[in-house]
C-alpha positions in Angstrom: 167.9 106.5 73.5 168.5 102.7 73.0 168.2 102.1 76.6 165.0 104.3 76.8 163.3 101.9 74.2 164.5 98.7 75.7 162.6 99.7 79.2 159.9 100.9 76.8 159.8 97.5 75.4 159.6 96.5 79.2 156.2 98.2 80.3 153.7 95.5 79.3 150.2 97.4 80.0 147.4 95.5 80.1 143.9 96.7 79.4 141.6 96.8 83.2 139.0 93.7 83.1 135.7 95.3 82.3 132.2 93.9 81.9 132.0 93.6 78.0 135.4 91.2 79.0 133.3 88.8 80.1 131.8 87.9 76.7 135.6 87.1 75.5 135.5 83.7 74.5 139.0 82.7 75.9 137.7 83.9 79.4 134.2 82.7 79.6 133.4 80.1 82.4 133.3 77.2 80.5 136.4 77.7 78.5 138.2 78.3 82.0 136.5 75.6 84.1 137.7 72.7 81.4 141.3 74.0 82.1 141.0 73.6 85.7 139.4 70.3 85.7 142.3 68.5 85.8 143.8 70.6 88.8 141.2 69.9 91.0 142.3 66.3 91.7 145.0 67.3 93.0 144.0 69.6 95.7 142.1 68.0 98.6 139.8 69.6 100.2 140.4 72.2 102.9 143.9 73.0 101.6 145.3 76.6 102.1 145.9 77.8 98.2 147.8 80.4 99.2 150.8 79.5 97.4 149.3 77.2 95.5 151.3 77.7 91.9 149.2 77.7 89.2 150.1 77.3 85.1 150.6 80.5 82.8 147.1 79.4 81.3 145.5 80.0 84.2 146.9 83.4 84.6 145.6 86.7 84.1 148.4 89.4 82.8 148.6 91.6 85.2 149.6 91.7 88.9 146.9 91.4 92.2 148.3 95.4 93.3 147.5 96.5 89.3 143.9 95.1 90.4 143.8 96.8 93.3 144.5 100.0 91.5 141.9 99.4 89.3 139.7 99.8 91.5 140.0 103.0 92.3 141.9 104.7 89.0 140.5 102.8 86.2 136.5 104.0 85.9 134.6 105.1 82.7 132.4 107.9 83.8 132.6 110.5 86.1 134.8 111.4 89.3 133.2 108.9 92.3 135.5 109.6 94.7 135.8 113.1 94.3 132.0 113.3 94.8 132.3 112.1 98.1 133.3 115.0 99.1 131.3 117.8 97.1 128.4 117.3 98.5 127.1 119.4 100.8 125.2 117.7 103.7 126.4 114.5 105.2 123.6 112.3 104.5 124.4 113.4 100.7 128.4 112.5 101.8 127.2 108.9 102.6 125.3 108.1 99.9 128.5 109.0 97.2 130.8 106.8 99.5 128.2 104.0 99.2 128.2 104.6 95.8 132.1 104.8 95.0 132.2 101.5 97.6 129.9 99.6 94.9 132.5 101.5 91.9 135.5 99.2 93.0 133.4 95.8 92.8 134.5 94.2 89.6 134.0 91.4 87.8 136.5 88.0 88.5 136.9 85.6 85.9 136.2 82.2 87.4 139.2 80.1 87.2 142.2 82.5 86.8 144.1 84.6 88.8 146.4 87.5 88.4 150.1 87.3 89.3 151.3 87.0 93.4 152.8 90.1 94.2 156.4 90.2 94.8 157.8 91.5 98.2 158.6 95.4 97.2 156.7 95.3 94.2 154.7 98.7 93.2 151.9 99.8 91.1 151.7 103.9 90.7 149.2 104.9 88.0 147.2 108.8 87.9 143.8 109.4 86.2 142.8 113.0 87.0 143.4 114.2 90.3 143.2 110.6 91.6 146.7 109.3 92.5 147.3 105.8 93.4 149.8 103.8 94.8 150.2 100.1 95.8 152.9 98.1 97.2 153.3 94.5 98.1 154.6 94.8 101.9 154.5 91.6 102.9 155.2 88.1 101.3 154.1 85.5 104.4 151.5 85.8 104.6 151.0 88.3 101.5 149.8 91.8 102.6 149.5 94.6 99.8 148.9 98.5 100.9 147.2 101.1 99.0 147.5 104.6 99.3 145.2 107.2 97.0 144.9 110.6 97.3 142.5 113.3 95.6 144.5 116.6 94.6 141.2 118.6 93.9 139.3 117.6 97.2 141.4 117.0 99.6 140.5 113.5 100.2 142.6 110.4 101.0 142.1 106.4 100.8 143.9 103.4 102.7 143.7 100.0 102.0 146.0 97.2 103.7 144.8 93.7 103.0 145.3 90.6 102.8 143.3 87.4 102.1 142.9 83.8 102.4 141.6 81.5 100.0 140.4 77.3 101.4 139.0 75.2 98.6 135.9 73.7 99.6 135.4 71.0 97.6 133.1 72.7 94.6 134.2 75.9 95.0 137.4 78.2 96.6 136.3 80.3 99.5 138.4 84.0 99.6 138.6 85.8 102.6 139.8 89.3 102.2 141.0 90.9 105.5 142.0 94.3 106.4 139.9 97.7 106.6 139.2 100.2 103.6 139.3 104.1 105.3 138.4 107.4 103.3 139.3 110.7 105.1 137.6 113.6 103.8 139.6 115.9 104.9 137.9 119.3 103.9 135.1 117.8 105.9 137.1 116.2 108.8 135.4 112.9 108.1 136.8 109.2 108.5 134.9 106.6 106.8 135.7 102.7 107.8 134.8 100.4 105.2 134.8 96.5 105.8 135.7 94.0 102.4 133.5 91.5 101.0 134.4 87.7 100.4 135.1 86.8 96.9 133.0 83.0 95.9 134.6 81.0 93.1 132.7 77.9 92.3 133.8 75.0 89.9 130.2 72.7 90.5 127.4 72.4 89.8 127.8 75.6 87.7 131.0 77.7 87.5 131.1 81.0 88.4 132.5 84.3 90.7 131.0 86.6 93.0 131.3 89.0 96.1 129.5 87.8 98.8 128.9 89.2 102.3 128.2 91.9 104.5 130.3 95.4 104.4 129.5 98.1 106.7 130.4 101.9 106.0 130.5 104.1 109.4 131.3 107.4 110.1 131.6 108.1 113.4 131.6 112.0 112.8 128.2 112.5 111.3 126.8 109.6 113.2 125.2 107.8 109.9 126.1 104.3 108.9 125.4 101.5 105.8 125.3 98.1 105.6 125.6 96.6 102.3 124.6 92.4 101.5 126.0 91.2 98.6 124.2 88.1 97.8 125.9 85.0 97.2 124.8 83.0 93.6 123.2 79.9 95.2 120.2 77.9 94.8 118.7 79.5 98.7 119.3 82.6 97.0 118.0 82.1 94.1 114.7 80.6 95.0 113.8 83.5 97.3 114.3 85.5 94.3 117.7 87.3 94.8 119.6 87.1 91.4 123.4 86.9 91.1 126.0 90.0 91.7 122.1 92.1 93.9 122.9 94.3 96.4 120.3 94.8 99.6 121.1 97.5 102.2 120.5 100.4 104.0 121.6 103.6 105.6 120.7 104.4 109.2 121.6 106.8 112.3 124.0 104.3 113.9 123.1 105.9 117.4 119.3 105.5 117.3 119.0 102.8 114.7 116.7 105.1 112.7 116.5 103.8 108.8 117.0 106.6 106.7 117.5 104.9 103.2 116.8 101.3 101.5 119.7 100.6 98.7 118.7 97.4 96.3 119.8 97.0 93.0 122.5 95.0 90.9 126.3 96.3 91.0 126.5 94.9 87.7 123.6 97.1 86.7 122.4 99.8 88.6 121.4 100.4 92.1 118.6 102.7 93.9 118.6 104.6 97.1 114.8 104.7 98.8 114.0 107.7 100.8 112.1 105.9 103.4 110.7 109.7 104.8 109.8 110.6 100.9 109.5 108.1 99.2 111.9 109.4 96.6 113.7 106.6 94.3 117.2 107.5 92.6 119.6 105.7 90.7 122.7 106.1 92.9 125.2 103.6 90.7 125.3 102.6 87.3 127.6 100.1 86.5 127.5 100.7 82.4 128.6 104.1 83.1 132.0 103.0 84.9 133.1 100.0 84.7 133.1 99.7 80.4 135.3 100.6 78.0 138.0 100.9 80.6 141.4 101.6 79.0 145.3 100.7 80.1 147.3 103.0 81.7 150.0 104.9 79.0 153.4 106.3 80.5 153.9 109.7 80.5 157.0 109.8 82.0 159.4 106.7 81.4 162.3 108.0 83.4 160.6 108.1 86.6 158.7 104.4 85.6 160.3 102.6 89.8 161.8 99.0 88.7 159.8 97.7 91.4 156.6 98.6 89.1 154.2 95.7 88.2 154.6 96.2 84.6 158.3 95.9 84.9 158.5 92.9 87.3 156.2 90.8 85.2 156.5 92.1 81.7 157.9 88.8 80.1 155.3 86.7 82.2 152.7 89.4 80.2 154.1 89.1 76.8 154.2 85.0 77.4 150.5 84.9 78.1 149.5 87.7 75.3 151.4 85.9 72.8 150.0 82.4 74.2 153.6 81.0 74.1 152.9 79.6 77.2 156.8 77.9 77.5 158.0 81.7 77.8 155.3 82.6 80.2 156.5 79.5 82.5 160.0 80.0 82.1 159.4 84.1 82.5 157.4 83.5 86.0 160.1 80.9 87.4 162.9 83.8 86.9 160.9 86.5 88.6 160.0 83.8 91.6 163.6 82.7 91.5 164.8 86.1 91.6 163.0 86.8 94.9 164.3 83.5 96.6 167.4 84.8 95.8 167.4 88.1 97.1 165.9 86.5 100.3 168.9 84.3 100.7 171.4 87.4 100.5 168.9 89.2 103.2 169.1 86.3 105.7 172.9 85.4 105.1 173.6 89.7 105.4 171.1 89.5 108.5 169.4 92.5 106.9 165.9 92.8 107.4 163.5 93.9 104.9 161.7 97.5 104.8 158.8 98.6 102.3 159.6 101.8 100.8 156.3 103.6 101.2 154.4 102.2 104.0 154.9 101.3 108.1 153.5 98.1 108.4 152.6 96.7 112.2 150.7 93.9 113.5 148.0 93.6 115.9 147.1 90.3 116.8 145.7 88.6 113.6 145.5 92.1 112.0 148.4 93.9 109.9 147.8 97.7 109.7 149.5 99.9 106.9 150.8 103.4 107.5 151.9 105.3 104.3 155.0 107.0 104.7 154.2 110.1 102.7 150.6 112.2 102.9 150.0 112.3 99.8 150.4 110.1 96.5 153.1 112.0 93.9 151.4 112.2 90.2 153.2 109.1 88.5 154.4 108.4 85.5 151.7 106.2 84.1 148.3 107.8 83.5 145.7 107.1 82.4 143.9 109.1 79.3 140.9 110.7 78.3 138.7 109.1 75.7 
């Protein structure tokens, strides 16, 4: 029993970033940005930040695979990537993958970053049907795999990616590589999803966005979309596109043929055009599922892996929570220590190191994830109903 309460002690669970977050007064940009001043004369220009360490005030609680999770197992309304596969006709299909494709955009708090994942660190969270589960499979250059599955419809989700951030001068520049794929596999249906590039800028005003072009394709039904996420600058702005708007469209990728127009705010809400009707719909709205988002609880502690997020960083968490940022520092050191270590006693052993749940292979500049298993086991933290 007392061991039971000591790892209970352990799990630190932070609460998902949601969009009332960003009124938080610790988080807004310029309480970050005056933080982060005085680090920015020390990093010239064109540098990789990759490993670039940063202080325990600068630091979100939670690990980068506990934000990936997020994305898919932490929403406030209802089901989106279940609906992907209840509907009946494949245009219909499309649309609810758009749609649960604009669900895992979230908001970024300018200035701070969650933890590094550590090689063999895990993140395994439920909410419903939807099971997810991330690992960290790579450390140089970081890679992180996801695997979700859908008990109820049959439907499964890969991510592998990896990213890489240059500092530009006035603002950091994150590349996030690696393709998104949904099988709906009561349909037979593969969907390829590309990832858009995350925009950090320090001057002339600071602030985070997704940027860029992702393209959703099924080569099965022959229907495609192409999503722009415009990027918060002055162009931009003087043609009249506001921060965090969406422009796109949906189209038979073999004849070109336009089908829908999407346009909105994934922030807000966004509409599909029927270009043959005429018919406008609210497709997306953001109020509905990304608000109020709650922590995962744990259901079951014994089966809690040691590799889980929670676990690995829990005094970093506490540290930061309780703003005794000496403990954070000190906490973070240890868990970066320990994995230095344990690298060591692999090289000296001449062991090489395997994830547990994923194949991971490289093709050219590309790193593809496998998982091991079909589908993701329920795990042991869940999250609740309201």
């Amino acid at each position: 029993m007392a061991e039971e309460e000591k790892m209970r002690r352990q799990l630190v669970l932070a609460k998902p970033f949601s969009l009332e977050d960003e009124k938080d007064s610790e988080l807004t940009a310029s309480s970050v940005i005056r933080k982060i001043l005085s680090l920015i004369k020390t990093v010239r220009p064109g540098s990789d930040l990759t490993n670039f360490q940063l202080p325990p005030q600068l630091i979100l609680p939670r690990s980068r695979l506990q934000c990936y999770g997020e994305m898919i197992y932490s929403f406030g309304g209802q089901d989106l990537l279940g609906e992907c596969s209840r509907r009946n006709i494949p245009i219909e299909r499309l649309k609810s993958v758009v749609t649960w494709n604009i669900s895992t955009l979230r908001p970024v708090v300018v200035g701070m970053s969650p933890y590094n994942p550590i090689l063999g660190e895990t993140h395994h969270v439920s909410n419903g049907y939807i099971n997810v589960l991330t690992e960290q499979v790579m450390h140089h250059p970081p890679v992180s795999a996801l695997h979700a599955t859908h008990e109820q419809e049959n439907i499964d989700v890969t991510w592998c990616q990896y990213f890489t951030p240059k500092f530009r001068g006035a603002y950091v520049d994150v590349e996030v590589n690696g393709k998104r794929v949904m099988k709906l596999l009561n349909h037979k249906e593969t969907y390829e999803m590309d990832q858009p590039r995350l925009i950090m800028k320090f001057l002339p005003a600071p602030g985070a966005h997704w940027a860029g072009k992702v393209k959703i394709k099924c080569p099965e039904t022959d229907l495609e979309a192409e999503l722009h996420l415009i990027s918060d600058s002055f162009i931009e702005r003087f043609r009249g596109n506001n921060n965090r708007s969406i422009k796109g469209k949906i189209f038979e990728s073999s004849s070109g043929n336009q089908l829908y127009n999407i346009f909105g705010h994934w922030d807000r809400t966004v509409m599909a055009k029927n270009l043959k009707t005429g018919e406008l719909e609210v497709i997306y709205n953001a109020k509905e599922n990304i608000t109020g988002l709650k922590p995962p609880t744990i259901k079951n502690l014994q089966e809690v892996m040691e590799s889980e997020s929670t676990i690995v960083w829990s005094e970093v968490s506490e540290g930061i929570l309780k703003k005794d940022w000496e403990r954070a520092r000190e906490a973070k050191i240890l868990v970066e220590e320990k994995q230095r270590e344990a690298l060591k006693q692999r090289e000296a052993s001449g062991e090489s190191w395997v994830p547990k749940h994923f194949s991971v292979v490289k093709d050219g500049k590309d790193w593809h994830c496998t998982p091991l298993q079909p589908t993701v086991p329920r795990a042991p933290l869940v999250i609740t109903e309201k």
